[in-house]
C-alpha positions as CSV (number, residue, x, y, z in Angstrom):
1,X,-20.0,1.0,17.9
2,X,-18.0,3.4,15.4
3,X,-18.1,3.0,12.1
4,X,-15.2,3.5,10.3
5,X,-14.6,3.6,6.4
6,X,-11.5,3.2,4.6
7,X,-11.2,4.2,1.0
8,X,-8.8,3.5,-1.9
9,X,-7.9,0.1,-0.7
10,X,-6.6,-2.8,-3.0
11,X,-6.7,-5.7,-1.2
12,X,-6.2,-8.1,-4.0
13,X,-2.3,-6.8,-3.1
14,X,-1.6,-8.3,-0.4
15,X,0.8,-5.4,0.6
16,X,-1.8,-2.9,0.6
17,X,-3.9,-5.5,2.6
18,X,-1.4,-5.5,5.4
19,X,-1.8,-1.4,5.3
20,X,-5.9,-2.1,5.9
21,X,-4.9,-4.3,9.0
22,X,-1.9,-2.4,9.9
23,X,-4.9,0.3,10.3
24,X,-7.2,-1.6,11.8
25,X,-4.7,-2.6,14.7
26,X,-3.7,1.1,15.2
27,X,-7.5,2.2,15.5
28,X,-8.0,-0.4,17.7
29,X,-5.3,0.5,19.8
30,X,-6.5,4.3,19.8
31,X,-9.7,3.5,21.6
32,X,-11.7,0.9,23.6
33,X,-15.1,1.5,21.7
34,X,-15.7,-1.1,19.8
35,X,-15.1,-0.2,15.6
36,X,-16.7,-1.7,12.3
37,X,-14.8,-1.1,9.3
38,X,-16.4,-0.3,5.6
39,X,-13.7,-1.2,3.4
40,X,-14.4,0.4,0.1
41,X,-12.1,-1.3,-2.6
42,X,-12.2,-1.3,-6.0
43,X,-12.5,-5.4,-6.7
44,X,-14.9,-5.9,-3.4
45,X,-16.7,-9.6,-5.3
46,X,-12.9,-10.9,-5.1
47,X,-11.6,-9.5,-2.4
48,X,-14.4,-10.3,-0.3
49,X,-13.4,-13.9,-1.3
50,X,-9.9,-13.6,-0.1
51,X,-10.7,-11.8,3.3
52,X,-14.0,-13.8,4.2
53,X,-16.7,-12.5,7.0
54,X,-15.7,-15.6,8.9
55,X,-11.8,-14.9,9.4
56,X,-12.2,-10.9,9.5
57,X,-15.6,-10.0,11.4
58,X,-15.3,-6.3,11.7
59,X,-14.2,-5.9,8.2
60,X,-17.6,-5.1,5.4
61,X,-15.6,-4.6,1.9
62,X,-17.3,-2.9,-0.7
63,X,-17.3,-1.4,-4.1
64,X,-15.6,2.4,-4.2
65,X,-18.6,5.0,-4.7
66,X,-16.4,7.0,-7.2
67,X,-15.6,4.1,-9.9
68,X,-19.6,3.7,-10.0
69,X,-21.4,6.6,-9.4
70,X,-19.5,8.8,-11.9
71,X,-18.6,8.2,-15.4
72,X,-15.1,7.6,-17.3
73,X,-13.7,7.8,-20.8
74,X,-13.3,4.5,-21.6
75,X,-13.2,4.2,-25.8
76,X,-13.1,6.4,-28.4
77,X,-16.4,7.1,-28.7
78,X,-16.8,12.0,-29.0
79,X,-20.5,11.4,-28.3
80,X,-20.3,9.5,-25.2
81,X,-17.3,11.1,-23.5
82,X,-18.2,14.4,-24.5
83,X,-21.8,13.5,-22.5
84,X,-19.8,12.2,-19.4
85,X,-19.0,15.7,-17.7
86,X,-22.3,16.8,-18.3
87,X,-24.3,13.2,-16.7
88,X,-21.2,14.0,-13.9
89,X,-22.6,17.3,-12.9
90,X,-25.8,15.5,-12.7
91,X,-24.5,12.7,-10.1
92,X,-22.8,15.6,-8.3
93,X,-25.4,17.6,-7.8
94,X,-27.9,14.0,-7.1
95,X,-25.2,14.0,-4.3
96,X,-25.7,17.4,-2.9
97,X,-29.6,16.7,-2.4
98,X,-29.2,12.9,-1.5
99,X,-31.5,11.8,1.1
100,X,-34.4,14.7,0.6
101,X,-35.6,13.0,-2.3
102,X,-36.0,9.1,-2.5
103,X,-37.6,9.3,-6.2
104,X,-34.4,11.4,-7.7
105,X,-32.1,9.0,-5.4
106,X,-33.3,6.0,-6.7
107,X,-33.7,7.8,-10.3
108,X,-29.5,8.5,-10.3
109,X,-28.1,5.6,-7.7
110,X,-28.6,2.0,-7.7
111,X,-29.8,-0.2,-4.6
112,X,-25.9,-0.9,-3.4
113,X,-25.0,2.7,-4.0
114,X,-27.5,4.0,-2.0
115,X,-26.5,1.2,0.4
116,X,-22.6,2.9,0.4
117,X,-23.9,6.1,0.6
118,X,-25.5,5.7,3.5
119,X,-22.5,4.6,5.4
120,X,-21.0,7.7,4.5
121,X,-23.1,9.5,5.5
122,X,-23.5,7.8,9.1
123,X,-19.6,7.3,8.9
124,X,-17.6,8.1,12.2
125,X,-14.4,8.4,10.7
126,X,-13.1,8.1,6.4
127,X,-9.6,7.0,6.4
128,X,-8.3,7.4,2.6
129,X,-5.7,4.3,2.8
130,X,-1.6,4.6,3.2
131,X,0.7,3.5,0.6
132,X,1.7,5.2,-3.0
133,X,-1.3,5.9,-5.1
134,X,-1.1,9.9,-5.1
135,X,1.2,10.1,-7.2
136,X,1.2,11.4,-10.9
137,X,2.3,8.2,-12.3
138,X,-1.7,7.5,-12.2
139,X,-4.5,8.9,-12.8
140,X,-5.5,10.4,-9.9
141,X,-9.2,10.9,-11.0
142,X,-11.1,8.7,-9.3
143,X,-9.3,9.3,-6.3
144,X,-10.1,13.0,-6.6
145,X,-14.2,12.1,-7.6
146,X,-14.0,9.9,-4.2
147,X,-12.6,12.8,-2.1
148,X,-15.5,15.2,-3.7
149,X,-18.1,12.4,-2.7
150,X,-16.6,12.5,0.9
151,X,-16.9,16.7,1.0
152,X,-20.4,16.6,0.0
153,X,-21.4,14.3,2.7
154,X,-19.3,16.7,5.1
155,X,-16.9,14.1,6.1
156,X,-13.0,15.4,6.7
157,X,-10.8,12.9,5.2
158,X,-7.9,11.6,7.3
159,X,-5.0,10.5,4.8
160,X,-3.1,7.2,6.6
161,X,0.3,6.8,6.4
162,X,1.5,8.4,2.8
163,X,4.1,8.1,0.0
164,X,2.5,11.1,-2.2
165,X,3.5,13.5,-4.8
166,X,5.2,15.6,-6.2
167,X,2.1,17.5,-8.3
168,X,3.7,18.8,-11.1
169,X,0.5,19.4,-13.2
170,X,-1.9,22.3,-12.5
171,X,-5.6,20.7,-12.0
172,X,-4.1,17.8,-9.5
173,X,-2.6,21.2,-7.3
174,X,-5.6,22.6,-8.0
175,X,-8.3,20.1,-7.2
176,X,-5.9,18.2,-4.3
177,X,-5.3,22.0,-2.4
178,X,-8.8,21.9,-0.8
179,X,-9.1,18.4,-0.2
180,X,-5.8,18.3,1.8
181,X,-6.8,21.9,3.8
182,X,-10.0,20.3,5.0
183,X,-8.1,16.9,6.6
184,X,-7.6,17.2,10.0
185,X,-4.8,14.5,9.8
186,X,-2.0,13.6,6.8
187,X,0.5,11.1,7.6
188,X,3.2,10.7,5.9
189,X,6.1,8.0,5.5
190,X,8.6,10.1,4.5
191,X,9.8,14.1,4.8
192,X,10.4,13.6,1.1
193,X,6.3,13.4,0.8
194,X,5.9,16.4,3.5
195,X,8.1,18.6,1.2
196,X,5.4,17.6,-1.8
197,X,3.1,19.1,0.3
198,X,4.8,22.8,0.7
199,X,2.2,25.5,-1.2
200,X,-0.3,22.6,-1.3
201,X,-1.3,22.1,2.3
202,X,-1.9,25.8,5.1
203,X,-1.1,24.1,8.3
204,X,1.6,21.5,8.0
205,X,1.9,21.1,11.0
206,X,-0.9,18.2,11.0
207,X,1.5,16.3,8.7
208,X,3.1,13.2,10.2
209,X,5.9,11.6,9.0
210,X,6.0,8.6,10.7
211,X,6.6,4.7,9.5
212,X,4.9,3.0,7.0
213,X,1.7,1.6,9.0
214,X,2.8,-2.3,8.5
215,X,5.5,-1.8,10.9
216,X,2.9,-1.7,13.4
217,X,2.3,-5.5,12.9
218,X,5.5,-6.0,13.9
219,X,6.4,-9.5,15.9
220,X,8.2,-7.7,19.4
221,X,8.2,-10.5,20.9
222,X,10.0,-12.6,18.4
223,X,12.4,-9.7,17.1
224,X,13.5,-9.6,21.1
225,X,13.9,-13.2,21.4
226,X,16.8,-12.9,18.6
227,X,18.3,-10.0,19.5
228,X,18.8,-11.3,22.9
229,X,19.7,-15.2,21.3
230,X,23.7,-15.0,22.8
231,X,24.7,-17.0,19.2
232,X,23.8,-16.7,15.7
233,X,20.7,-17.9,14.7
234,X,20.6,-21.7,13.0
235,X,19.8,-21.4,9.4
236,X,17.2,-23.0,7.3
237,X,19.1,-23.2,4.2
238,X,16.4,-21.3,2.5
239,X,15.7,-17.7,1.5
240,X,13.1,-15.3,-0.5
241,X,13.3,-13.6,-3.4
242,X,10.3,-11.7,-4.1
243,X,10.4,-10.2,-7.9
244,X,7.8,-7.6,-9.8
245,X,7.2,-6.4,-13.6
246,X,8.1,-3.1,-13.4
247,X,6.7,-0.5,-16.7
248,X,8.8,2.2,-15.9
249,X,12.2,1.0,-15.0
250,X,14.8,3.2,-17.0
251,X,15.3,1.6,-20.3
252,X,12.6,0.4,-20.4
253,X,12.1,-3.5,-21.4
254,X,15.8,-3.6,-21.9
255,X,16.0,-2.7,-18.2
256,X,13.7,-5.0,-17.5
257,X,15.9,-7.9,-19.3
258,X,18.6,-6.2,-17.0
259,X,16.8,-6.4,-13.7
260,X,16.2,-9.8,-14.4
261,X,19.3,-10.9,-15.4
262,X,20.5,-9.6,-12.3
263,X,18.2,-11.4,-10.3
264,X,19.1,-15.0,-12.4
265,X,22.8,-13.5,-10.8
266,X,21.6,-13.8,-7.3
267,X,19.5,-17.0,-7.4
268,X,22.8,-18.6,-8.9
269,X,25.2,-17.4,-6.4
270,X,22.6,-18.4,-3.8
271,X,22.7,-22.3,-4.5
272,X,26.1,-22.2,-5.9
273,X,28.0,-20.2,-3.0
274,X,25.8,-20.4,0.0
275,X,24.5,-23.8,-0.5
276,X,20.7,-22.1,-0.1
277,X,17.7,-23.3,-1.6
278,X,15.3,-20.5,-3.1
279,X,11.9,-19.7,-3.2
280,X,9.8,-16.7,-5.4
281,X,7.1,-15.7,-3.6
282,X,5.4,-12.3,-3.8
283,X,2.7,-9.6,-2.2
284,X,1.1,-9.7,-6.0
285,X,-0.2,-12.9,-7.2
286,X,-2.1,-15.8,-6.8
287,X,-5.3,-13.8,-7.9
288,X,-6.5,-13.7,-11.5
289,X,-8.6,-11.2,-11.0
290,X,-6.0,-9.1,-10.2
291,X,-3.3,-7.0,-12.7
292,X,-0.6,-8.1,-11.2
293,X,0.9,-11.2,-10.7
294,X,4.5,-11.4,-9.7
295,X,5.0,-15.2,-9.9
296,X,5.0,-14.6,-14.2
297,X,8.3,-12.4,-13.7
298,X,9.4,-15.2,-11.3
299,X,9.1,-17.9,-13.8
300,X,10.1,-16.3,-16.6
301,X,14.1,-16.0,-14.2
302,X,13.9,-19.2,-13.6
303,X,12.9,-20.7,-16.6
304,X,16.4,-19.7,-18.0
305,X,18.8,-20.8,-14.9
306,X,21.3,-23.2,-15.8
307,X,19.5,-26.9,-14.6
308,X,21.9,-27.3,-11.8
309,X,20.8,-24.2,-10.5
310,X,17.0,-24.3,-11.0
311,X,17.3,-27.7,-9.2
312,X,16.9,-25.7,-6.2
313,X,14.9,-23.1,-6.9
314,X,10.9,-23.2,-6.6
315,X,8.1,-20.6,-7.5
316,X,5.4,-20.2,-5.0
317,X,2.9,-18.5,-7.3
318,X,-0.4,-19.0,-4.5
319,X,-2.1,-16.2,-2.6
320,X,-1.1,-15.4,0.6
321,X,-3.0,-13.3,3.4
322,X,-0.7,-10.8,5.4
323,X,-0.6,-13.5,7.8
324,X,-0.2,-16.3,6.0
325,X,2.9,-14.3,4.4
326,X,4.4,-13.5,7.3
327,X,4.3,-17.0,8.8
328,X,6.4,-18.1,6.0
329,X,9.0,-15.9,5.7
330,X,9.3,-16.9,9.4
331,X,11.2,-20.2,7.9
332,X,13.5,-18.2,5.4
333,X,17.4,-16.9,6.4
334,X,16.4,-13.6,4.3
335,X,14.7,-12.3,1.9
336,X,16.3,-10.6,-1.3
337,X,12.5,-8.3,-1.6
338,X,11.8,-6.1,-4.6
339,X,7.9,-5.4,-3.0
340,X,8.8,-2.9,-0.4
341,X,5.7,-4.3,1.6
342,X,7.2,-8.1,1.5
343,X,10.3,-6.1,2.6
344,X,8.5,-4.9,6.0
345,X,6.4,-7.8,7.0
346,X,10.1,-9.9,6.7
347,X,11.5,-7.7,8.9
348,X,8.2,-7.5,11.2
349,X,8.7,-11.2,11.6
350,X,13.1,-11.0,12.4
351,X,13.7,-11.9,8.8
352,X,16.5,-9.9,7.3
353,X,16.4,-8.3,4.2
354,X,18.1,-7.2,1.3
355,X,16.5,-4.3,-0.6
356,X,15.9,-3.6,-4.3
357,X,13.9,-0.1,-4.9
358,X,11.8,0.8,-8.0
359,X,10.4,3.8,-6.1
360,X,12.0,6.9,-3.8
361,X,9.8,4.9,-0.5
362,X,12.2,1.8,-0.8
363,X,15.0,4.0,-0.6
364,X,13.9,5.8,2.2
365,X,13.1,2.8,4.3
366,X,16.4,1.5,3.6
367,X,18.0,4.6,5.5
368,X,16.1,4.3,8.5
369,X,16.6,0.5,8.7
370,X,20.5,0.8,8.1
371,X,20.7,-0.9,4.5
372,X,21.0,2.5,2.5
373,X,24.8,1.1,1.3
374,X,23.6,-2.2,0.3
375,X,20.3,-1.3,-1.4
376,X,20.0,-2.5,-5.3
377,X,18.1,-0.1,-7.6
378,X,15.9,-1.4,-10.3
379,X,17.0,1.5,-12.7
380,X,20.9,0.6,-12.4
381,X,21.5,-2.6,-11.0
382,X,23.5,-5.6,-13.0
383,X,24.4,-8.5,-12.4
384,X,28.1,-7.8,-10.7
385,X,26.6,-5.5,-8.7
386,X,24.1,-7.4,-7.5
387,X,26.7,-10.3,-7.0
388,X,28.9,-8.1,-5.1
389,X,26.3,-6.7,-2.3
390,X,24.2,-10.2,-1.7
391,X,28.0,-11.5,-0.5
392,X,28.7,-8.2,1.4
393,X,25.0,-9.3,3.1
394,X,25.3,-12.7,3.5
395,X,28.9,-12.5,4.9
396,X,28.0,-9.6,8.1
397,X,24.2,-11.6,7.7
398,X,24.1,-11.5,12.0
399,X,25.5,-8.2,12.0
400,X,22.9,-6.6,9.0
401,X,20.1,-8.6,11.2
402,X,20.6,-6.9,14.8
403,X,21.1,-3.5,13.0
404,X,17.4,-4.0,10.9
405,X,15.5,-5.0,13.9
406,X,16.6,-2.9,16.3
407,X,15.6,-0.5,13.9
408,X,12.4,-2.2,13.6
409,X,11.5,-1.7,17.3
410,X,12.1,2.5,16.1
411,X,9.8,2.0,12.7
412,X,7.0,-0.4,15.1
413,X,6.9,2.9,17.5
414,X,6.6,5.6,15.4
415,X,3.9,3.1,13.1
416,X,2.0,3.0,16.7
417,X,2.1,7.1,17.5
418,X,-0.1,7.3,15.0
419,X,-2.8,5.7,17.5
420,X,-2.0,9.4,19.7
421,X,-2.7,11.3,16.6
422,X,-6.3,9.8,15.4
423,X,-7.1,9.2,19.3
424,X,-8.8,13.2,19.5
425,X,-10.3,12.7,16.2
426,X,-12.2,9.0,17.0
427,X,-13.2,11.1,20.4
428,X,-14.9,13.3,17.7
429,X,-16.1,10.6,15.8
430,X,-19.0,12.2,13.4
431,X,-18.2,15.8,14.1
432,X,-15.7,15.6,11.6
433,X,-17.4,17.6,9.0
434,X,-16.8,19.9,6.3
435,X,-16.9,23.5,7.6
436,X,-17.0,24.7,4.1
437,X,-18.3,24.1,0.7
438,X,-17.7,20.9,-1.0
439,X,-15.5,21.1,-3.9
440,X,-16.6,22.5,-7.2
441,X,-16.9,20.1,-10.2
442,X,-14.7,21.8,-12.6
443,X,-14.3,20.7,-16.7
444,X,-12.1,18.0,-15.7
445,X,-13.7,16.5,-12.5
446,X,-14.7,13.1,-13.0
């Protein structure tokens, strides 16, 4: 049995969930041995909870070695975070000698870091999870201390499908360079991303740009079925809206009133013109634990529609698994998605969609799925505008929907090459190891 660890995840968001099974089902289909996946995530108690041993056997979620091992600033406390870098160096070089001394390894780690470590070491493969994290709109921190842990136990990380960059600042260039030289694979989800890359990366030509990993959950043989239906579909009366908080939408909160607004335009036109009844429902919520909960933006829209409107309109504020998720966008006409992950599993499932970015990899996807001209941006939509193109949707709604999914079938395929691209690496399995130094801890690591 391989053992395989992914890294980074969130699976409290149910989007970046989908990504860790997305993974899982390309792995799977990369090889007949049989794999065990170390999830390392950085709420394991809950998300452990949510993605139980029983439903998911393969799947062992744990706490991220980097958010424990190393220290943070965290107040504003000179003493203590002036002490950090040096107790840092410490755990790094703790990490350099691990194993050849069980009194200085139980001295620095505790009894479930030890535990993680371990995996690592005896990993097969470490996977650093897809989706938008990389980016300088975080810190990228502990994502750079977990890369460093990954060097020193001479593991090569393989970067899953990507939205990443651009690294403006010096010390992410600096620190990411060797990182992304030692992977033997980078895949990417956009040649936006691969251009981030140019200066940062030697051979480039192990980056991938190929479709967000979630498109590999696609439904084929339900997308076939209506594509091949010889009439329209028979409605449900109902569609999705799926809405998010979003801190850095031009204007800030104004915007935000704006987006909003906007979206108050839509769920109005939706049960006063198309005689549809509306549901909120989100990847984000339904998890206290967890920073984000969509369902607050949704109720704060709907708390101010007119009454005939809000008649009609319902918030479904629970968790939902990937699967659960897709099963019930199943029963909507279409989604009106803001999460670019409840945008793909709709259309995984035959649901059309109409898009509203807040990043670049929204955009994107709407090219390659044929919705660039109806796409709603969170940093200049209103509420005409956002009239205007849910009518232009719902009017050519048959004609949007066989353009989508047979674009669909395009973004399932090139989700699934990415099995032909890790196949020679699983074949590998722990051979993929560092053929250089680790990185150096420099002032700002960790």
């Amino acid at each position: 049995m391989k053992k395989i660890i992914v890294e980074n995840t969130v699976c409290l968001n149910t989007g970046d969930a989908a990504i860790l099974l997305a993974i899982r089902h390309i792995l799977k289909a990369a090889t007949d041995d049989q794999l065990q996946f170390h999830v390392f995530d950085s709420q394991p108690d809950v998300a452990a909870r949510l993605y139980p041993k029983r439903d998911y056997p393969d799947i062992d979620i744990r706490r991220l070695p980097s958010e424990t091992v190393f220290k943070y600033p965290y107040d504003d406390n000179p003493l203590k975070n002036f002490a950090k870098p040096i107790y840092n160096r410490l755990v790094h070089s703790a990490l350099r000698h691990y194993g050849q001394s069980r009194a200085l390894d139980e001295t620095m780690f505790s009894d479930d870091e030890r535990s993680s470590l371990d995996l690592y070491r005896q990993a097969d493969m470490v996977i650093t999870t897809g989706g938008t994290y990389l980016v300088e709109t975080y810190n990228l921190e502990k994502r750079l201390n977990q890369f460093r842990i990954n060097a020193v136990f001479g593991k090569k990380t393989v970067f899953f499908t990507q939205s990443l960059g651009p690294f403006d600042k010096a010390y992410n260039r600096r620190e990411l360079k060797p990182v992304l030289d030692r992977s033997p694979l980078i895949l990417l989800r956009d040649e936006r991303s691969r251009r981030h890359l140019k200066g940062l990366v030697e051979d480039i030509g192990k980056c991938h740009v190929v479709a967000d990993s979630v498109f590999a959950l696609a439904d084929r043989q339900k997308i076939e079925g209506i594509l091949a239906a010889a009439k329209p579909l028979e409605t449900t009366g109902r569609v999705g809206i799926s809405v998010r908080h979003w801190n850095y939408v031009r204007g800030g909160e104004g915007g935000m009133d704006r987006y909003r607004e906007s979206i108050r335009r839509i769920a109005t036109d939706l049960v006063r013109n198309h005689g549809k009844k509306v549901t909120f429902v989100s990847t984000c919520q339904g998890v206290p634990e967890y920073a984000h909960d969509d369902s607050k933006t949704a109720r704060a829209i709907v708390a101010e529609l007119d009454t005939d409107v809000a008649a009609h309109v319902s918030v479904d504020g629970a968790f939902h698994t990937p699967e659960q998720l897709m099963q019930l966008v199943k029963g909507f006409d279409f989604v009106i998605a803001t999460r670019m992950h409840m945008m793909i599993m709709s259309l995984c499932v035959g649901t059309p969609v109409l898009p509203i970015a807040y990043e670049f990899k929204t955009r994107e996807l709407a090219k390659r799925v044929g919705l660039a001209d109806l796409l709603l941006d969170i940093d200049t939509i209103t509420p005409d505008e956002a009239a205007d193109k849910l009518a232009a949707f719902a009017t050519a709604l048959d004609v949007r929907r066989r353009t989508t999914l047979n674009a669909v079938f395009e973004e399932h395929a090139s989700a699934m090459s990415a099995a032909d691209l890790i196949r020679p690496l699983l074949a590998q399995g722990s051979a993929l190891a560092a053929d250089d130094h680790a990185p150096r801890i420099t002032e700002g690591a960790a």
